[in-house]
N, C-alpha and C positions, 0 to 999 in steps of 0.2 A: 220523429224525423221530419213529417212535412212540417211541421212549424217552421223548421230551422231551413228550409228550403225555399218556403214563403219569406222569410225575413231576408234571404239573401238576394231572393229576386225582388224584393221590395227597394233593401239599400241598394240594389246593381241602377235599377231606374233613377232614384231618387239621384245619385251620384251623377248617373249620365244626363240630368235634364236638369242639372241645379249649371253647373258653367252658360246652360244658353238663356238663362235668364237675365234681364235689364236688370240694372243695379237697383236694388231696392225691392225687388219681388222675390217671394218664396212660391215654395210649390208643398201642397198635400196632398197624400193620395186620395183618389174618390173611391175605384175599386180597382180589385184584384182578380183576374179568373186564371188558375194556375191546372194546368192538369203533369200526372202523379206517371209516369210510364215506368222507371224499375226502382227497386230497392235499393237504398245505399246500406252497404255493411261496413267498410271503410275505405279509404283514399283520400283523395285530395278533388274538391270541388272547386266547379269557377263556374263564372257568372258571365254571360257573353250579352249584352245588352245591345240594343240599336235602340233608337226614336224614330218612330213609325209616320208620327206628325205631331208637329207644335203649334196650335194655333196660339191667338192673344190669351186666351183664356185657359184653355186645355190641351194637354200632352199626352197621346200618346205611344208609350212603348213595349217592346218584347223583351221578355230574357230567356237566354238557353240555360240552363242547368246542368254542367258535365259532371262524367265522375271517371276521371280518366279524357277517355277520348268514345265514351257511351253517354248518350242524352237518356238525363235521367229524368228533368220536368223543364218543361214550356211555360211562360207565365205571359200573360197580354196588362195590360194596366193601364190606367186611364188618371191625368192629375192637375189637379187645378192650380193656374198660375194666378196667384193675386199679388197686390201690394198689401200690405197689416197697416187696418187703422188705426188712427193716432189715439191713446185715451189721455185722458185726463185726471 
């Protein structure tokens, strides 16, 4: 189950910091620090994200993890805004 908690707070940021990029710039993540506060056995999950701060290079953000209307994990993340070299 935290796998699938980490990937949600992974895509919630990746989502939330990809619209404020210049045209032509991508973002990946550099890390992740997620902590685990209760079990999920079942319901319906959501992902409550803000951007903390964007500089030129680096972004970052929070995601809440609910399960219901109980926070189940907190995630902080950190992501690098580049433009992809051209190859050849």
């Amino acid at each position: 189950m935290g796998g699938v908690l980490y990937s949600l707070a992974d895509t919630g940021m990746g989502a939330a910091l990809y619209p404020m990029l210049s045209e032509g710039e991508l973002c990946a993540t550099i890390e992740i620090k997620i902590n685990y506060y209760s079990p999920v056995h079942d319901g319906r999950l959501t992902c409550v994200t803000k951007v903390v701060n964007k500089g030129k290079s680096v972004a970052n953000l929070e995601s809440e993890i609910l399960c219901g209307d109980r926070l189940v994990a907190k995630a902080n993340g950190n992501y690098s805004i580049f433009k992809p070299s051209k190859t050849r």
